[in-house]
Backbone as ProteinMPNN parsed JSONL, in Angstrom:
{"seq_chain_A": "XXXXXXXXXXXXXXXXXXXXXXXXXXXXXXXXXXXXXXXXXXXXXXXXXXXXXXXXXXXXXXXXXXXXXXXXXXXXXXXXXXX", "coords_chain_A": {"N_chain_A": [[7.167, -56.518, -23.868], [7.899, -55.91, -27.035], [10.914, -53.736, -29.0], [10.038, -52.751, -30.883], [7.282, -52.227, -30.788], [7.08, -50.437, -28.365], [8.198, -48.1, -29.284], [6.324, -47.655, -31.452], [3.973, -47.16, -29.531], [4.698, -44.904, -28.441], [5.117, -43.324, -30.67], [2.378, -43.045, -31.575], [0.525, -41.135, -30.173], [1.62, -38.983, -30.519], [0.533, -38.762, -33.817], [-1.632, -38.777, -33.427], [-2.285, -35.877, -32.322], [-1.111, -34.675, -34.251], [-2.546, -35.399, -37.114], [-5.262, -34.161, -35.962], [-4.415, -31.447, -35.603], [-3.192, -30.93, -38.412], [-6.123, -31.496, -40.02], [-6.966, -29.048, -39.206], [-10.242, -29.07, -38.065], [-12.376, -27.499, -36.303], [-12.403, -26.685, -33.114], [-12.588, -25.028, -30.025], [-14.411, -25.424, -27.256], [-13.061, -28.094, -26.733], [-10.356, -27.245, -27.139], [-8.148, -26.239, -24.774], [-8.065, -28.624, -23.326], [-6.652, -30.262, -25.205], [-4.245, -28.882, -25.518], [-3.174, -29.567, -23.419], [-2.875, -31.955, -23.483], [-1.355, -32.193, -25.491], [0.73, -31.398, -24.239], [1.931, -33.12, -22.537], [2.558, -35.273, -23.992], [4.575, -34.428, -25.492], [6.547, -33.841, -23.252], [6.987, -36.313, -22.921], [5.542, -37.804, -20.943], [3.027, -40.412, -19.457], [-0.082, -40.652, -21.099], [-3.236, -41.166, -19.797], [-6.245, -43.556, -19.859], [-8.139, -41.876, -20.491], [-7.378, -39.399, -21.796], [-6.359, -40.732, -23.748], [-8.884, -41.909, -25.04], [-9.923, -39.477, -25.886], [-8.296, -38.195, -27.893], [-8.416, -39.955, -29.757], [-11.512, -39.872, -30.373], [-11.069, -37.165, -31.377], [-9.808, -37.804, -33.565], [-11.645, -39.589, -35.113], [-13.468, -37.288, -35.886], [-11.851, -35.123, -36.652], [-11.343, -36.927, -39.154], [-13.36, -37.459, -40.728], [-14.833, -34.556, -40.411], [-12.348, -33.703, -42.393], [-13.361, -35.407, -44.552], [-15.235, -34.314, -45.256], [-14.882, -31.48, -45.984], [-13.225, -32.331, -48.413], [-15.531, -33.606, -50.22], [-17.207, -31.288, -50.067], [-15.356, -29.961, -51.799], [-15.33, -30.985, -54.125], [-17.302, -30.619, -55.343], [-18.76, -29.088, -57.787], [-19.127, -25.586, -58.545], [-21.243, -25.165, -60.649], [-22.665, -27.582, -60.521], [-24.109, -27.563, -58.397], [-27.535, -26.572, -56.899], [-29.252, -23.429, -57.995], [-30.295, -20.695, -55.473]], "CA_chain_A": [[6.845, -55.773, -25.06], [9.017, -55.676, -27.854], [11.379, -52.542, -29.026], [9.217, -51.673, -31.596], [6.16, -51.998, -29.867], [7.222, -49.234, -27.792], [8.384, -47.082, -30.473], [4.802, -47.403, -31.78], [3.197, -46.667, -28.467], [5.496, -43.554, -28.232], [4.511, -42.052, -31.347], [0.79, -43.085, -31.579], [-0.322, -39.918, -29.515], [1.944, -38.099, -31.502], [0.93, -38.988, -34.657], [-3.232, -38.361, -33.794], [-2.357, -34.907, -32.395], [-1.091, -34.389, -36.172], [-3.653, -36.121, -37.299], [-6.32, -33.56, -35.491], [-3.948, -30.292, -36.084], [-3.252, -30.765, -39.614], [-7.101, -31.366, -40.479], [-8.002, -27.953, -39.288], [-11.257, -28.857, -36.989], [-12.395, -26.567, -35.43], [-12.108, -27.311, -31.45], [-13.85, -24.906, -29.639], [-14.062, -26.072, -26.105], [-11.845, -29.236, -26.483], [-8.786, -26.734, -27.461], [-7.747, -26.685, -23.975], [-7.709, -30.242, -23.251], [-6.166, -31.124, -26.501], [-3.218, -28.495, -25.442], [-2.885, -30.384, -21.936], [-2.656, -34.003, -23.084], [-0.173, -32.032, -26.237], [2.115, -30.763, -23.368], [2.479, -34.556, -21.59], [3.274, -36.04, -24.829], [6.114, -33.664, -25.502], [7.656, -34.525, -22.104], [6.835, -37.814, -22.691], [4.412, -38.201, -19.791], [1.947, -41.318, -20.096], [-1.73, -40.377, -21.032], [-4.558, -41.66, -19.16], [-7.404, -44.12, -20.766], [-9.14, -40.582, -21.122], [-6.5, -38.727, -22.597], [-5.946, -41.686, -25.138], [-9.862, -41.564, -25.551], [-10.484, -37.891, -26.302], [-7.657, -38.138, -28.804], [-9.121, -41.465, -31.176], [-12.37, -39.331, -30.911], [-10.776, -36.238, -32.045], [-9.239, -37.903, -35.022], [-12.781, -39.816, -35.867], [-14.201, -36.327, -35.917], [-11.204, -35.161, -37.985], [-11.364, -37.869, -40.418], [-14.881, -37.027, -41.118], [-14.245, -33.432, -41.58], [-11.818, -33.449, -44.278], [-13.83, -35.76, -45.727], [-16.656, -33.037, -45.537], [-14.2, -30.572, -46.672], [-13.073, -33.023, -49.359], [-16.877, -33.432, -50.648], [-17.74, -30.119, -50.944], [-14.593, -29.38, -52.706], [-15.247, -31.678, -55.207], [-18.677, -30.329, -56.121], [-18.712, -27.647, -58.644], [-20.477, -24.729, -58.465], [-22.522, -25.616, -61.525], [-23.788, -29.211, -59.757], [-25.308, -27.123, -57.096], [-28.77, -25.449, -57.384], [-29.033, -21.954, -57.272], [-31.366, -20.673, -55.143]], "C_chain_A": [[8.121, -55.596, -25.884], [9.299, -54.223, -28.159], [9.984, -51.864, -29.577], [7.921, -51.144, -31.621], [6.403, -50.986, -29.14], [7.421, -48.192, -28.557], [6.727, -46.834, -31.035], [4.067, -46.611, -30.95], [3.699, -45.363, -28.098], [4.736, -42.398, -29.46], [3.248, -42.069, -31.747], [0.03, -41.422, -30.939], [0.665, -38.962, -30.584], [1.211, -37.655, -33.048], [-0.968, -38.625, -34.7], [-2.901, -36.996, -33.401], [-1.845, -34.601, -34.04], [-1.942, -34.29, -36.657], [-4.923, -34.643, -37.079], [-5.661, -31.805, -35.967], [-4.111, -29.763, -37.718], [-5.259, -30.601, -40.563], [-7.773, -29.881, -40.437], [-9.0, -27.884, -38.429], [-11.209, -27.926, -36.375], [-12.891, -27.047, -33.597], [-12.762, -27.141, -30.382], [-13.669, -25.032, -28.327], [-12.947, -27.107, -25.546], [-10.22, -28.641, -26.848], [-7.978, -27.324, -25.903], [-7.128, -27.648, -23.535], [-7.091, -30.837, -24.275], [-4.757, -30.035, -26.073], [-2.608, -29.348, -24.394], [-2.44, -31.477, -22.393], [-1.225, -32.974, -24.88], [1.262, -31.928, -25.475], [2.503, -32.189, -22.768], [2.731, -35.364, -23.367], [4.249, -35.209, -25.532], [6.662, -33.665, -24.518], [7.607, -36.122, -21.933], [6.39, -38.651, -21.543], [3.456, -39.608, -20.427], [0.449, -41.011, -20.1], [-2.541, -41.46, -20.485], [-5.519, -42.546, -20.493], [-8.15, -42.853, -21.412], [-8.609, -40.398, -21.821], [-6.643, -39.391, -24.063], [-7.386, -42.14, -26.315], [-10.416, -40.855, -26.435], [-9.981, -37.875, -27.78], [-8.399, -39.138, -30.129], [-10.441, -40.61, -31.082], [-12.114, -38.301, -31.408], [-10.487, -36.388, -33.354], [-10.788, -38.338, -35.728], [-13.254, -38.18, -36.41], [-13.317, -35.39, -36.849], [-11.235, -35.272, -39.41], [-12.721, -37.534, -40.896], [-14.888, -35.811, -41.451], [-13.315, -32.79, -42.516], [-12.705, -34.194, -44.777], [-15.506, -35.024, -46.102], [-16.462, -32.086, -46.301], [-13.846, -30.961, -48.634], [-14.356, -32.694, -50.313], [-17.566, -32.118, -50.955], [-16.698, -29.079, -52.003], [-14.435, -29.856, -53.982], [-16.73, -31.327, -56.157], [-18.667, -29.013, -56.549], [-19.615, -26.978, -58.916], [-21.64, -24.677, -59.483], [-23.347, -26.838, -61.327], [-24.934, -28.58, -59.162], [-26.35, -26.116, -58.103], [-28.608, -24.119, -57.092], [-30.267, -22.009, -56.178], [-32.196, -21.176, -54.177]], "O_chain_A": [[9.192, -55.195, -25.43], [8.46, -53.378, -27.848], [9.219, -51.008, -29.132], [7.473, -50.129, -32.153], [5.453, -50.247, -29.395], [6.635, -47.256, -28.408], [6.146, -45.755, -30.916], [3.543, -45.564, -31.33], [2.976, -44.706, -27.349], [4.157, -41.317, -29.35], [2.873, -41.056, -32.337], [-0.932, -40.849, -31.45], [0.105, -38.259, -31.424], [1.265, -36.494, -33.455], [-1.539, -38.293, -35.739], [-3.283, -36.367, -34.388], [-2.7, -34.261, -34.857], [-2.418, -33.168, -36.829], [-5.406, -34.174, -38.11], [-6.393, -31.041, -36.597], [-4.728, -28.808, -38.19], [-5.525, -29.799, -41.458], [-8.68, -29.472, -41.162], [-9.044, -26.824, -37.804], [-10.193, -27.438, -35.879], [-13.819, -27.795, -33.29], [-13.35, -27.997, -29.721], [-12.521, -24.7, -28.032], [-12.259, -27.093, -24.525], [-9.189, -29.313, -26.845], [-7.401, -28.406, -25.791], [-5.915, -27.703, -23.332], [-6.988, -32.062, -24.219], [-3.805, -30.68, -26.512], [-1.486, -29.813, -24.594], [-1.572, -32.067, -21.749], [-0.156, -33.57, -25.012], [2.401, -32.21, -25.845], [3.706, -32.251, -22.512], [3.449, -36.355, -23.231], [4.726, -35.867, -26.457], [7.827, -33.383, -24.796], [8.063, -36.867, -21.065], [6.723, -39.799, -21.248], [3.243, -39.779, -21.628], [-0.185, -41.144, -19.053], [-2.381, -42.628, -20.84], [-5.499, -42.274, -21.693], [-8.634, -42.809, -22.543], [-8.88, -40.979, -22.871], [-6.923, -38.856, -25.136], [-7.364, -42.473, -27.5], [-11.11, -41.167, -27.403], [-10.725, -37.655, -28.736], [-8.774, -38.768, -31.242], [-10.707, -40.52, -32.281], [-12.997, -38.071, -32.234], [-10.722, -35.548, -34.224], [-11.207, -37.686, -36.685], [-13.339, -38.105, -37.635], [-13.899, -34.857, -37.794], [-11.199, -34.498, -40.367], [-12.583, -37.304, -42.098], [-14.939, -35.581, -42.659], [-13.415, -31.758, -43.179], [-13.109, -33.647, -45.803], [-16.434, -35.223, -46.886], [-17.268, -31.666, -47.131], [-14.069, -30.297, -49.646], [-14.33, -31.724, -51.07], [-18.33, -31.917, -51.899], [-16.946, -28.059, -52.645], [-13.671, -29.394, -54.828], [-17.051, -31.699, -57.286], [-18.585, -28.008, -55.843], [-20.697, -27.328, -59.388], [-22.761, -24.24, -59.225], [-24.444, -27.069, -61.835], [-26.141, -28.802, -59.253], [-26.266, -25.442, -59.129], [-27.964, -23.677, -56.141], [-31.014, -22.97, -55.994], [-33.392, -20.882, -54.176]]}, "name": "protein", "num_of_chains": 1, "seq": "XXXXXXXXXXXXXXXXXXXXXXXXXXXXXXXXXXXXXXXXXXXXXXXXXXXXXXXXXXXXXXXXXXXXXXXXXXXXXXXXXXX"}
């Protein structure tokens, strides 16, 4: 594997916990487990197929709610019906 191939693979988990923090989601049950696999990629532990799982579905689920957030921030209260 080349350098920068590793460099990638280093900050990839980094870079979806962001990814999932910054959006906001709300978590819920998966807090927990999203602190656990945060604490092994700040010692630079290697995550599991799960770990690396949970995370790419956290961000789908993310990425989808900003763009929920997005969408209803773009609709002005005179679009909507009253009522």
């Amino acid at each position: 594997m080349q350098k920068s191939e590793r460099i990638t693979e280093k900050l990839r988990p980094h870079i979806l916990i962001r990814t999932i923090e910054d959006s906001d989601i709300p978590l819920g049950e998966e807090e927990p487990k999203l602190q656990k696999i945060k604490g092994k990629v700040e010692h630079d532990e290697q995550l599991s197929r799960e770990d690396e799982a949970f995370l790419t579905r956290l961000v789908e689920r993310a990425i989808e709610w900003q763009k929920g957030l997005k969408s209803s921030s773009d609709t002005e209260p005179e679009d909507t019906m009253s009522g």
